[in-house]
C-alpha positions in Angstrom: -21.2 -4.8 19.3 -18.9 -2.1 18.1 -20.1 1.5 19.1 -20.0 2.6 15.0 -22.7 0.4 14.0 -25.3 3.0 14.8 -24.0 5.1 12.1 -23.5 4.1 8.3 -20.3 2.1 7.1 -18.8 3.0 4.4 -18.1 0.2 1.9 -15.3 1.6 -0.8 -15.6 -1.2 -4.2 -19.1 -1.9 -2.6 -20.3 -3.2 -5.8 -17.0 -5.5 -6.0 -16.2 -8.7 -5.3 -15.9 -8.1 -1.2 -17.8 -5.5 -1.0 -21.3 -6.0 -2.9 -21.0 -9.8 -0.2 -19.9 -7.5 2.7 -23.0 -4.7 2.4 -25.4 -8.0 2.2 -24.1 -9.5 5.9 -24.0 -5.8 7.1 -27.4 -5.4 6.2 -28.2 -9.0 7.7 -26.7 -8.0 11.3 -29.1 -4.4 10.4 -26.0 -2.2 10.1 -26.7 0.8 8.1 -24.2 0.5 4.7 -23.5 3.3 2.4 -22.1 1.5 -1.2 -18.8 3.8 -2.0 -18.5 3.8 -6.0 -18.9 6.0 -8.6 -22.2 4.7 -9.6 -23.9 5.6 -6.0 -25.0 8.7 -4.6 -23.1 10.2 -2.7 -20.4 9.3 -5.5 -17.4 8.1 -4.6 -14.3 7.8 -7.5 -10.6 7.2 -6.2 -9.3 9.6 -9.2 -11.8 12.6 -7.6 -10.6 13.3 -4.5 -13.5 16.2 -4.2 -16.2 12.8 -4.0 -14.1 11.9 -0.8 -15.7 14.0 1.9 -19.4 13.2 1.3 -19.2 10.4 0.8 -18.0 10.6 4.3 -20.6 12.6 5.9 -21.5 10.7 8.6 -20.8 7.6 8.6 -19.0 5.7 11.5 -16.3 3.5 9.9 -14.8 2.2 6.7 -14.2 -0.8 4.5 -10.9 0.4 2.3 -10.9 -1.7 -0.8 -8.6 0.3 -3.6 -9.2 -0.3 -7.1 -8.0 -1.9 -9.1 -5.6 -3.0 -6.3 -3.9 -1.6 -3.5 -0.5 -3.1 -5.4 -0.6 -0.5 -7.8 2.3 1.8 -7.5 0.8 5.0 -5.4 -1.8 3.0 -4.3 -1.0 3.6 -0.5 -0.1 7.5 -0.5 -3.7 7.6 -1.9 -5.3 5.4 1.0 -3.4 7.5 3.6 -4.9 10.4 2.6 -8.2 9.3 2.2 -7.4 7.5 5.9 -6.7 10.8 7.7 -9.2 12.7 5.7 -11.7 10.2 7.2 -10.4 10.5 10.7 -10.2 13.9 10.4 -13.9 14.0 10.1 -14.4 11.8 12.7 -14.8 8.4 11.5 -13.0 6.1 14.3 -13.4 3.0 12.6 -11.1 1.5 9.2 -11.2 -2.1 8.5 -8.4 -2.2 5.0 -8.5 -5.1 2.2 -4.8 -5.8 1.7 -3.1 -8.2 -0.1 0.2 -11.1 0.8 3.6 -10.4 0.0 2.6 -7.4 -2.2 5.3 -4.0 -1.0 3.0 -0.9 -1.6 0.1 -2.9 0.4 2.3 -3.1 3.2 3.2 0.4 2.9 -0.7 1.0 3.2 -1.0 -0.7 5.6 1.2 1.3 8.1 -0.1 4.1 6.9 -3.8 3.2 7.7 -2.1 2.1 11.1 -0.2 5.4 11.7 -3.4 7.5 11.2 -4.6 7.0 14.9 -7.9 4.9 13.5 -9.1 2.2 15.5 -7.8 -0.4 12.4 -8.0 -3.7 11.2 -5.8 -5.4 8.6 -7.2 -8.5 6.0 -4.3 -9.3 4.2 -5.5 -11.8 2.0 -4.3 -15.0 -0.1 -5.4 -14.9 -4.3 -8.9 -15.0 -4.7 -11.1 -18.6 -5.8 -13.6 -15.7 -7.6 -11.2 -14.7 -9.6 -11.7 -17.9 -11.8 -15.8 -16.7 -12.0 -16.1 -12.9 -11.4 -12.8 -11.9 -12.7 -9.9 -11.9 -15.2 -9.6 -15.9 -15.5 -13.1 -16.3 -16.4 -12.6 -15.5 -20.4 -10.0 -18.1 -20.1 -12.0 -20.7 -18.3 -15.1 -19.7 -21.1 -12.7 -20.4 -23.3 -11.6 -23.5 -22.5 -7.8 -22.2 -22.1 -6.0 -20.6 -19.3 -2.7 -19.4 -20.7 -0.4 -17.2 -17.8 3.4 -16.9 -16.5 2.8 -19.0 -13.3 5.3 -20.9 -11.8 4.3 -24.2 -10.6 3.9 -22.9 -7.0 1.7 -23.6 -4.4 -1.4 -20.6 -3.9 -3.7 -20.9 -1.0 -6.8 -19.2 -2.9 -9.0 -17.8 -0.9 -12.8 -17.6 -1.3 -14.3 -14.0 -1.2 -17.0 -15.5 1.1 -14.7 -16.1 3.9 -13.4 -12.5 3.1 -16.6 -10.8 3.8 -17.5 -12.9 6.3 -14.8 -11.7 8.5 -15.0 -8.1 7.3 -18.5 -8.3 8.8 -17.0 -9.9 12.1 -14.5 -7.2 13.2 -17.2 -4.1 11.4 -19.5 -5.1 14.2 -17.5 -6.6 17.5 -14.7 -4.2 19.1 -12.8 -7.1 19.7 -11.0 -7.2 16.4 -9.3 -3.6 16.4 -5.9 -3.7 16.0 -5.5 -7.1 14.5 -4.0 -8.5 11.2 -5.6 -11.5 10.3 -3.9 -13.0 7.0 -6.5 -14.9 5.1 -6.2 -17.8 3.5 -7.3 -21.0 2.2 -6.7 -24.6 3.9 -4.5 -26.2 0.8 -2.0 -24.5 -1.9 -2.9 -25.4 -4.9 -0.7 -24.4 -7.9 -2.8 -22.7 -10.9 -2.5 -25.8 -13.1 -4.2 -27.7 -10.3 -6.9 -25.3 -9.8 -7.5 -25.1 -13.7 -7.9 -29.1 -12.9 -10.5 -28.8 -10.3 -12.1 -26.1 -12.3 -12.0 -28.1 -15.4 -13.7 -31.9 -13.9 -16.7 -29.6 -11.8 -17.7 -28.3 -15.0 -17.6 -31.1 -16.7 -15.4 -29.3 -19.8 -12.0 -29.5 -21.0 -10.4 -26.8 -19.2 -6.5 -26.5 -19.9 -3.5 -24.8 -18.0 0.1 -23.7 -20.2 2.4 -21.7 -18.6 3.6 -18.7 -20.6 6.2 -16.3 -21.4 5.3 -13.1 -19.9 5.2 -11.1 -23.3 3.0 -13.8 -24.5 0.6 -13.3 -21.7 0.1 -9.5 -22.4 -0.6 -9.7 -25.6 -3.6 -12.2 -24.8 -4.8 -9.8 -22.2 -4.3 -7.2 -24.7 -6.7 -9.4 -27.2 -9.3 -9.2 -25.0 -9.2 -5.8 -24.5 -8.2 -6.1 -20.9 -7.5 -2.4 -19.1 -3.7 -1.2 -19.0 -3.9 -1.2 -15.3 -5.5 -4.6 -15.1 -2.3 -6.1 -17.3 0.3 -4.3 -15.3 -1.3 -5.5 -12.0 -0.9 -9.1 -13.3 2.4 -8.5 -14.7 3.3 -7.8 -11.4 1.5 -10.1 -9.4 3.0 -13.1 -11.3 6.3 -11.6 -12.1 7.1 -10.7 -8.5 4.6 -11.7 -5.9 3.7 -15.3 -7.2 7.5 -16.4 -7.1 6.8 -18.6 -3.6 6.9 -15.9 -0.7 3.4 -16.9 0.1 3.3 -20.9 -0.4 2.2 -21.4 2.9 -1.4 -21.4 4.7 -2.2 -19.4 7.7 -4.8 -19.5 10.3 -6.4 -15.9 9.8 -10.4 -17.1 8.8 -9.9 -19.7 12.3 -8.1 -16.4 14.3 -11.1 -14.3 13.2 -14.2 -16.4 13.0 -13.7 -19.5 14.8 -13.8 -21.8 12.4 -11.6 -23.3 9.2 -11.9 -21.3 5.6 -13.7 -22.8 2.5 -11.6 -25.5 0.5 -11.3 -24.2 -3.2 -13.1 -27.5 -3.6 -16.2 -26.2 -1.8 -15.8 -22.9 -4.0 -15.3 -24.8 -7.2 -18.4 -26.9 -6.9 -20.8 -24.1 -5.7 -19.7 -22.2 -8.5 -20.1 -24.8 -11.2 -23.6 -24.8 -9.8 -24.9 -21.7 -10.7 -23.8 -22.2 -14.5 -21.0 -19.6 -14.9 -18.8 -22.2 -16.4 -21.1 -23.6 -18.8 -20.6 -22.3 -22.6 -23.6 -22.3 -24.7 -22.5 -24.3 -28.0 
């Protein structure tokens, strides 16, 4: 066991798509969790940098999940401040959510390193959830999934595996100083997935690709958030251009065992209903 456990961890987006799954395996294993967002008390709010420090108090390590996503240009001069702010009050312990082939995550990530923390890295693949609990799932609902992907392979991760090894190296010693890159077991490309999502849920599901423009504008429709659109923009317009078509052994590395097929992830989900439109 790791020697923060007796003290609270901090779990930054804890009401998120990691972090609301990472608090409930914490909790599990009967490690204290504090939930870092603005709706908790003590608040936390990336844009109030005064919420920082209690919601520090006391606690014994961090999960660092930046919203809306640690791609966002300033992104990592903002984690490395909150990093040596927290290690500056003593907390030993930061575990970071990063993402693949994205340059200002990288940049936060030697930051984080560089702070003197005992550290982690989870550098991770697309995530499956964003087809369910994020911004595909209008599109899905809607029986149309319009975006400027290539057709290039994406090992989607599920979110599942994610927290499961968050929870791994939060409570064993033996994962500081590691980078596990998490992935799935397959690349998939998005009209693919759209496929898989499509026969699970027993609808007619459909993937076109795009023009860029044409993609904002449908964003825009739905009333997406500015940040939300540029983050895509740049996630298909730079990072989903083939840098990360490949699968890599992190979730084995970390947990011992292989990471949920998208299959697995597609069926669970189409279980609980998510998918199904009320006509």
């Amino acid at each position: 066991m790791t020697s923060t456990t007796s003290k609270p961890v901090l779990i930054l987006g804890g009401t998120g798509k990691t972090g609301r799954r990472l608090a409930e395996r914490l909790e599990v294993k009967n490690i204290p969790v504090r939930i870092g967002s603005r709706s908790a008390r003590p608040a936390f709010d990336w844009t109030d940098k005064a919420s920082w420090a209690g919601a520090l108090e006391g606690v014994g390590a961090v999960y660092i999940s930046y919203y809306p996503d640690i791609a966002v240009p300033g992104a990592a001069e903002t984690v490395e401040e909150f990093a040596r702010l927290a290690v500056s009050r003593g907390v030993s312990r930061l575990v970071l959510l990063s993402g693949r082939g994205e340059p200002e995550a990288q940049r936060a990530e030697d930051m984080v390193k560089a702070t003197g923390a005992d550290w982690t890295i989870l550098r991770c693949a697309w995530f499956a959830q964003n087809f369910s609990e994020g911004a595909f799932l209008d599109g899905v609902l809607a029986g149309q999934i319009s975006i400027p992907a290539a057709e290039i392979g994406e090992p989607f991760v599920d979110v599942d595996d994610i927290a499961d090894v968050a929870a791994e190296v939060l409570s064993n010693d033996g994962h500081i100083g590691e980078l596990y890159e998490l992935t799935g077991p397959r690349l998939l490309t998005f009209r693919e997935a759209v496929a898989e999502i499509s026969k699970a849920a027993g609808r007619d599901v459909r993937f076109s690709r795009v023009s860029p423009e044409a993609f904002r504008a449908e964003l825009e429709a739905y009333e997406t958030p500015a940040d939300v659109i540029w983050l895509l923009d740049e996630l298909f317009g730079q990072v989903l251009d083939g840098r990360n078509e490949h699968v890599t052994d992190g979730v084995q590395r970390a947990l011992g065992r292989g990471p949920k097929d998208f299959s697995a992830y597609v069926r669970e989900t189409a279980a609980t209903g998510v998918w199904h439109v009320n006509l």
